[in-house]
MDTraj code that builds the backbone (N, CA, C; nanometers):
import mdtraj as md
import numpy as np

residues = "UNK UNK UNK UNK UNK UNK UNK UNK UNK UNK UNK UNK UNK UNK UNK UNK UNK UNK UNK UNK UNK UNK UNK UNK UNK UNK UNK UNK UNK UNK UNK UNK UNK UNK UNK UNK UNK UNK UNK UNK UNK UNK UNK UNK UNK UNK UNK UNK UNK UNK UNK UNK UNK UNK UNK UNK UNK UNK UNK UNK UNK UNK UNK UNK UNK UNK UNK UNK UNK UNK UNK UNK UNK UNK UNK UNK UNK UNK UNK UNK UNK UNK UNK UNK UNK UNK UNK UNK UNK UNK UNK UNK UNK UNK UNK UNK UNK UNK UNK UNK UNK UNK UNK UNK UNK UNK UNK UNK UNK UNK UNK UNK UNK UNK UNK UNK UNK UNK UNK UNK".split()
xyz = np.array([
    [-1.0110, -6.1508, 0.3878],
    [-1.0526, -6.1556, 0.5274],
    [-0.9617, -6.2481, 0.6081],
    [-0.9055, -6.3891, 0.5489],
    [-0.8309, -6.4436, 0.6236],
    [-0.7109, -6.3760, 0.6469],
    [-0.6733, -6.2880, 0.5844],
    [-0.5178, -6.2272, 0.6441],
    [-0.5957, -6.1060, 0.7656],
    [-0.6962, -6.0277, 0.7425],
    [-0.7002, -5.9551, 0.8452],
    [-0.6758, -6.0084, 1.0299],
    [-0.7928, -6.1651, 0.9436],
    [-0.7809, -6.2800, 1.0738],
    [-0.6606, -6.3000, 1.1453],
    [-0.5587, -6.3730, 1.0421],
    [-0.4472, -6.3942, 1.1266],
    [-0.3545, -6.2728, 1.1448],
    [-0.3865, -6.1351, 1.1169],
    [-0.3086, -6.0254, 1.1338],
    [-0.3844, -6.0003, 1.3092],
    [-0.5008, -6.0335, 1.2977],
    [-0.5523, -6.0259, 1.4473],
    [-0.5140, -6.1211, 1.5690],
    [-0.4887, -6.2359, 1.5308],
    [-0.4241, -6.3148, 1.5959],
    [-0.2949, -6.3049, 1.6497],
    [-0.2121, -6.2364, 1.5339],
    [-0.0589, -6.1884, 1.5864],
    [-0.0952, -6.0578, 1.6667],
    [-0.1826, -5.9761, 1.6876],
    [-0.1762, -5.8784, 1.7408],
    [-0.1894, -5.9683, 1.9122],
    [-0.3212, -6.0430, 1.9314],
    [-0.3242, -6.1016, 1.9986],
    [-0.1799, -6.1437, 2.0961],
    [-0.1390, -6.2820, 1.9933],
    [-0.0437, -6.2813, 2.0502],
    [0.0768, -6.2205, 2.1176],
    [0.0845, -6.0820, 2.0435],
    [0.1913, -5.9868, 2.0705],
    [0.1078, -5.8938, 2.2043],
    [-0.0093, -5.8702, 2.1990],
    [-0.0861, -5.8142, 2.3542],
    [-0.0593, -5.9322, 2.4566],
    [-0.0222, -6.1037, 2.4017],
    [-0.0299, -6.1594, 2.5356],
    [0.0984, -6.1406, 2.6479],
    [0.2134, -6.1124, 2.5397],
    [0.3734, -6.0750, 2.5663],
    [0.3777, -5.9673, 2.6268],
    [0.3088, -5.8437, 2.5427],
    [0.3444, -5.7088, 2.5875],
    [0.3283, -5.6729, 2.7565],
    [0.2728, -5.7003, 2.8168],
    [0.2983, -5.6779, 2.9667],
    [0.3993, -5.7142, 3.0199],
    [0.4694, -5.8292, 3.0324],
    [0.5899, -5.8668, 3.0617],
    [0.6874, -5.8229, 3.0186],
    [0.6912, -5.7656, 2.8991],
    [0.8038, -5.7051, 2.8526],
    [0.7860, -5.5417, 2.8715],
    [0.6598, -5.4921, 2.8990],
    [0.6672, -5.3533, 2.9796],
    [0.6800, -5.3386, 3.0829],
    [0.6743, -5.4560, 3.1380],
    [0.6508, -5.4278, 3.2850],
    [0.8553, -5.4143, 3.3470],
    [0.9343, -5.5044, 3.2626],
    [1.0295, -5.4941, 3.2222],
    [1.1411, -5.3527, 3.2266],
    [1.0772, -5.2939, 3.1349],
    [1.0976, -5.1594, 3.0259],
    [1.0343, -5.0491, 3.1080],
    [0.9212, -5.0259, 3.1252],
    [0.8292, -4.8991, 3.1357],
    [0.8011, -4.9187, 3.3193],
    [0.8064, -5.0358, 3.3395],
    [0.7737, -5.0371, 3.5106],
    [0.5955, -5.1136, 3.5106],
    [0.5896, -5.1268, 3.6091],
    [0.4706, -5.1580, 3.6691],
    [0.2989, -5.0854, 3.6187],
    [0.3185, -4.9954, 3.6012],
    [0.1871, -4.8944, 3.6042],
    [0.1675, -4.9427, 3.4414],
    [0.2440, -4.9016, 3.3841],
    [0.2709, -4.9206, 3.1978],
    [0.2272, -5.0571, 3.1935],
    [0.2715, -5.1941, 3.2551],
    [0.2292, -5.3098, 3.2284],
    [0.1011, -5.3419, 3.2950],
    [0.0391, -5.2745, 3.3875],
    [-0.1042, -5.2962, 3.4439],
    [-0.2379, -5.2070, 3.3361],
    [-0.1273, -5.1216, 3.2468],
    [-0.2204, -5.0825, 3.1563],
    [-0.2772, -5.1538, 2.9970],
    [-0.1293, -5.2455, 3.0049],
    [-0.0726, -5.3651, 2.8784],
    [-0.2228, -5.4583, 2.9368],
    [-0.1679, -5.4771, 3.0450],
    [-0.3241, -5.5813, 3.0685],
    [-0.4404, -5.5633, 3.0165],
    [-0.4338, -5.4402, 3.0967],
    [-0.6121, -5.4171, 3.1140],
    [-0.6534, -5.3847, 2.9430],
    [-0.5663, -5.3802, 2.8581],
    [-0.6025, -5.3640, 2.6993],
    [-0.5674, -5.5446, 2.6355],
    [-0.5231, -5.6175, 2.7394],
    [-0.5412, -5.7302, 2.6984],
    [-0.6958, -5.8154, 2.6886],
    [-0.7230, -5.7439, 2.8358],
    [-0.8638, -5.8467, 2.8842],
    [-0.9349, -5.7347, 2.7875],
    [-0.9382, -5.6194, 2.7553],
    [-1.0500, -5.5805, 2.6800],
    [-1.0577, -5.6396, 2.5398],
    [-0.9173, -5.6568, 2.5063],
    [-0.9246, -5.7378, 2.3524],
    [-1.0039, -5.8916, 2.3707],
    [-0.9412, -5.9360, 2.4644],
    [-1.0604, -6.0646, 2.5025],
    [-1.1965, -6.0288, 2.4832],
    [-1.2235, -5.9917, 2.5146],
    [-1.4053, -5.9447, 2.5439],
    [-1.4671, -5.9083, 2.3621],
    [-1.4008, -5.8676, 2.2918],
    [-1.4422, -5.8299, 2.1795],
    [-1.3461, -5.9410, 2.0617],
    [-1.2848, -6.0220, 2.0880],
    [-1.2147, -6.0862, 2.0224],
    [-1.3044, -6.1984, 1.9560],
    [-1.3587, -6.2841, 2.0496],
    [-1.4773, -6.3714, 1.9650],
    [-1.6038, -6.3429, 1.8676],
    [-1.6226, -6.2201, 1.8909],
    [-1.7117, -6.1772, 1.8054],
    [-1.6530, -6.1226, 1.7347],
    [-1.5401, -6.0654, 1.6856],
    [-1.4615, -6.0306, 1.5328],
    [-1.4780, -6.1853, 1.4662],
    [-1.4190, -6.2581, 1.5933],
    [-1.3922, -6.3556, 1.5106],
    [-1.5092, -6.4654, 1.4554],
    [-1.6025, -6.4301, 1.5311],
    [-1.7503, -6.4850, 1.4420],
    [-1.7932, -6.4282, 1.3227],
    [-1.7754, -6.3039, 1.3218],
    [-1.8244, -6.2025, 1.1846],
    [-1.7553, -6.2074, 1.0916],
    [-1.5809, -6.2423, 1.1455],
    [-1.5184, -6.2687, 1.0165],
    [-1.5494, -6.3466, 0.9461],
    [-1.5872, -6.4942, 1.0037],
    [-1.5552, -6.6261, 0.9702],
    [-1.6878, -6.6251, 0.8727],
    [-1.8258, -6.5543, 0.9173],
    [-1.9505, -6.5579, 0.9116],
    [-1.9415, -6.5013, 0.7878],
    [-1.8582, -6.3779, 0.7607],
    [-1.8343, -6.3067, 0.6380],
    [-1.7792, -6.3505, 0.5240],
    [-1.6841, -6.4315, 0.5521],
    [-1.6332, -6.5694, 0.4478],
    [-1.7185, -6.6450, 0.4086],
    [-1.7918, -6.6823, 0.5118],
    [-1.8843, -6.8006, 0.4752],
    [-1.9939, -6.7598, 0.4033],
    [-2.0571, -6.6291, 0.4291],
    [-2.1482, -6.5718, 0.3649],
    [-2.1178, -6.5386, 0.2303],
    [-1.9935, -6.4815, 0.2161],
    [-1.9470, -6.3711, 0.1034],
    [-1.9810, -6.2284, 0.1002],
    [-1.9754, -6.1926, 0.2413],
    [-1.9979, -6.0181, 0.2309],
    [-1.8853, -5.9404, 0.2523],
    [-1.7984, -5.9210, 0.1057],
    [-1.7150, -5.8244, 0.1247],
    [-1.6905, -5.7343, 0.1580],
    [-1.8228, -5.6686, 0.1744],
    [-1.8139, -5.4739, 0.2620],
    [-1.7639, -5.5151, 0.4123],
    [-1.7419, -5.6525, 0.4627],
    [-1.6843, -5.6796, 0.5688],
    [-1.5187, -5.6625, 0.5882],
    [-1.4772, -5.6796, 0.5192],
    [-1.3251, -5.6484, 0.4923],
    [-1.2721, -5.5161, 0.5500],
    [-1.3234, -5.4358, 0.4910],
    [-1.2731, -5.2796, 0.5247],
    [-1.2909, -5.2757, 0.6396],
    [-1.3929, -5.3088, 0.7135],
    [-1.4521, -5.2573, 0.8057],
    [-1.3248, -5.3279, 0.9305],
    [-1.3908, -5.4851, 0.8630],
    [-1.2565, -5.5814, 0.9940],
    [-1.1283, -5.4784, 0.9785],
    [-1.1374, -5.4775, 0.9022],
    [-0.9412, -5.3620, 0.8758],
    [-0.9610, -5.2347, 0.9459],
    [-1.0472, -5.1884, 0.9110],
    [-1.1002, -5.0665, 1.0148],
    [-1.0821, -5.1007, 1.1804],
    [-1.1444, -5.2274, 1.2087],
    [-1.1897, -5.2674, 1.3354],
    [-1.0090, -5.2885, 1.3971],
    [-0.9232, -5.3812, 1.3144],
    [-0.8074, -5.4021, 1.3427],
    [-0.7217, -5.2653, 1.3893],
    [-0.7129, -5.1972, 1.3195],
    [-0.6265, -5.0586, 1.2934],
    [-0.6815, -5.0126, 1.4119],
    [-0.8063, -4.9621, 1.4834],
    [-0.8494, -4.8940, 1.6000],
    [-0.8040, -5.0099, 1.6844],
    [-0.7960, -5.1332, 1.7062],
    [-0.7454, -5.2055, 1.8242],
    [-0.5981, -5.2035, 1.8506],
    [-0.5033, -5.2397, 1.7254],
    [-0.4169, -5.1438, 1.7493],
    [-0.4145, -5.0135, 1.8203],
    [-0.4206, -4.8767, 1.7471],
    [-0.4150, -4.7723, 1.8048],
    [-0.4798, -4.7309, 1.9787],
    [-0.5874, -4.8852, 2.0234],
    [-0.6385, -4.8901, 2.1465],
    [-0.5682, -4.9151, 2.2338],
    [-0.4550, -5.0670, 2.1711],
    [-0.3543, -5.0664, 2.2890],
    [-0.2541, -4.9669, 2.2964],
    [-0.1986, -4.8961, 2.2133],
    [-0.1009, -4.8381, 2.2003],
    [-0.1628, -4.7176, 2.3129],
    [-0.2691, -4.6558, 2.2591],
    [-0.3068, -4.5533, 2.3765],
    [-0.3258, -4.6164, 2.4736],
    [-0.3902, -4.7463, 2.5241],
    [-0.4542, -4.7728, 2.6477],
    [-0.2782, -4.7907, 2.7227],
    [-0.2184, -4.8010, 2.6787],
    [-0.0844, -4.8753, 2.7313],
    [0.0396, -4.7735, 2.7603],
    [0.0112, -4.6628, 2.6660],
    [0.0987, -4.5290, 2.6862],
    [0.0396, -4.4218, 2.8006],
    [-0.0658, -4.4052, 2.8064],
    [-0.1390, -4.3441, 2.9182],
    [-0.2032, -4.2161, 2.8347],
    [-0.1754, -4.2050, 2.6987],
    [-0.1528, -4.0538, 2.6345],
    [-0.2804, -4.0056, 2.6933],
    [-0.3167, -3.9237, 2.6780],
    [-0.4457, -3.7970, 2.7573],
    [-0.4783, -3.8422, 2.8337],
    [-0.4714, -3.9035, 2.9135],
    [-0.4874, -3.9748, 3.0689],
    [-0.5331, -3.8275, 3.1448],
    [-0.6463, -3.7971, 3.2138],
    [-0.7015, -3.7330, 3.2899],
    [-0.6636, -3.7682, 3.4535],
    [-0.6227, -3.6886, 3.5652],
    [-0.5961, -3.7061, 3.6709],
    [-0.7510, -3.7887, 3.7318],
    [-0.7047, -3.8850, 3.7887],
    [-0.7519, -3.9745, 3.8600],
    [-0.9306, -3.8975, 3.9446],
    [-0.9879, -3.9245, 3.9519],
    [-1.1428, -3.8954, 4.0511],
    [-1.1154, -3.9576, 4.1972],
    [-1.2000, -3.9091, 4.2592],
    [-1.1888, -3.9746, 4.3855],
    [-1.2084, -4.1265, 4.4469],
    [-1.2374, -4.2223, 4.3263],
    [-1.2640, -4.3222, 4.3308],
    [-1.1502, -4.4198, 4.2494],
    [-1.0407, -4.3153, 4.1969],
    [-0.9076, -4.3906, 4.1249],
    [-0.9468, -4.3958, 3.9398],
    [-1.0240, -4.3518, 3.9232],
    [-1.0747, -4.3802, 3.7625],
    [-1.0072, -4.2736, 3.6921],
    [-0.9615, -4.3294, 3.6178],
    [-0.8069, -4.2437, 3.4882],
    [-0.9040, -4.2441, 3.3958],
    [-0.9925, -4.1108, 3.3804],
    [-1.0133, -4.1234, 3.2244],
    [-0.9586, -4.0732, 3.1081],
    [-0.9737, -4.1558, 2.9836],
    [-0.8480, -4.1419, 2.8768],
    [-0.9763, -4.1047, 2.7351],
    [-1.0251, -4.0380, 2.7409],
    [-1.0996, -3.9903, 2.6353],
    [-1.0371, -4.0583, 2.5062],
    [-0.9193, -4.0312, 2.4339],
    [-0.8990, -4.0359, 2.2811],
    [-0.9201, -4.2349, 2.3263],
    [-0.8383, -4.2793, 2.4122],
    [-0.8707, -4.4572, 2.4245],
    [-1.0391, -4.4724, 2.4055],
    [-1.1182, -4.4123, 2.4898],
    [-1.2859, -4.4413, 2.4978],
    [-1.3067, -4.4198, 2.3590],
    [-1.2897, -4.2988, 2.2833],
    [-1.3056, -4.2782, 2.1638],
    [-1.2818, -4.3768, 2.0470],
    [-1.1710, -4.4468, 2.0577],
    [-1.1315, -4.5868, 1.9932],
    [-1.1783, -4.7084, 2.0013],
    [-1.2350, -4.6752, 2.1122],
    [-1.3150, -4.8310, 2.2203],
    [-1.4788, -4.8065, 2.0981],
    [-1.5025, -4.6894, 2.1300],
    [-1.6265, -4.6841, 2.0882],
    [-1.6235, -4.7143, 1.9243],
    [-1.5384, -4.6673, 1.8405],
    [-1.5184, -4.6774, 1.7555],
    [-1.4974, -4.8107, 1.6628],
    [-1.4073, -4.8870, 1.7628],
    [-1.4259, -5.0245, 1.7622],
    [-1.5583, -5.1351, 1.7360],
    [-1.6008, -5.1359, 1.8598],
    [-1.7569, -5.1508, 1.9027],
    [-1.8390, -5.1390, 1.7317],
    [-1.8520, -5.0129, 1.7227],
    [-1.9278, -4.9638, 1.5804],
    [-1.8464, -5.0517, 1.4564],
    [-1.7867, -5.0934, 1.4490],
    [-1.7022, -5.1450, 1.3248],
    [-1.7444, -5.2857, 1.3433],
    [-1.7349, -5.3714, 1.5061],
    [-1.8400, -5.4617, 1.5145],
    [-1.9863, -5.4500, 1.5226],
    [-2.0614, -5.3739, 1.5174],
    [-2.2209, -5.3661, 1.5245],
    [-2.2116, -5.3784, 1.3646],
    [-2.1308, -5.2936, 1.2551],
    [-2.1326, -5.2695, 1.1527],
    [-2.1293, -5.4320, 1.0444],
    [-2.0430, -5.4965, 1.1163],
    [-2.0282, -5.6081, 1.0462],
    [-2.1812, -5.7022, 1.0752],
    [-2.1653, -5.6681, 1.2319],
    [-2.2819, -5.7923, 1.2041],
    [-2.4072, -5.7392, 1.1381],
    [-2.4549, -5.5990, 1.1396],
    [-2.5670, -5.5893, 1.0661],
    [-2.5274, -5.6081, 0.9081],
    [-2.4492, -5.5957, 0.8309],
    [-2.4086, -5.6550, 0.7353],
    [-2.4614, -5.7895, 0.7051],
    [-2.4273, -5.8989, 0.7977],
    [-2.4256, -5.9887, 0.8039],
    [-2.6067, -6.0997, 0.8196],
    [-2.6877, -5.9888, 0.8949],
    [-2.8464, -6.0043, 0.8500],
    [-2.9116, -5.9644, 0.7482],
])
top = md.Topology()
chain = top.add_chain()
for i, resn in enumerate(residues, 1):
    res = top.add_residue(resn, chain, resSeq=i)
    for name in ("N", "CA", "C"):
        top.add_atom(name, md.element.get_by_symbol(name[0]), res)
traj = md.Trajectory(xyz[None], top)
């Protein structure tokens, strides 16, 4: 579990870079999308990182896969949230929806509900 940890941390760190260096490379739109998969990794980042730590401390190994599970879809979240891939034309209110990203989001989410019920 501690390597998934600090494999999450470098992802981290490498989402805090990646806008600046797309914004760089890909332009403006590409790095406002680098963001917005930054602040979402924020939002779900402390609670990996409670369940991990919680999972060590406990000793519940069926947590492992799952954190690895959870890692691998946050990956593949920024990569879609940040490429635009199936990006749906905009609504009248500006909202891009990206189905296969929501799909990952959600997927995510479940890999954390998964740990913590583990964890009671």
């Amino acid at each position: 579990m501690i390597q998934v940890i600090l494999a999450t941390s470098i992802l981290y760190l490498i989402q805090l870079m990646l806008p600046g260096a797309l914004k760089k490379r890909a332009g403006e739109k590409v790095a406002e999308r680098a963001t917005k998969a930054l602040h979402n990794l924020r939002e779900s980042l402390p609670v990996f990182f409670v369940f991990a730590v919680l999972s060590i401390q406990s000793n519940i190994a069926d947590n492992l896969q799952i954190a690895v599970a959870w890692l691998v879809l946050r990956v593949l979240f920024v990569a879609a949230y940040s490429s635009g891939i199936n990006t749906k034309p905009a609504n009248e209110s500006g909202y891009e929806a990206q189905p296969i990203r929501s799909l990952v989001w959600v997927l995510s989410i479940v890999c954390l509900i998964t740990m913590g019920a583990n964890l009671v």
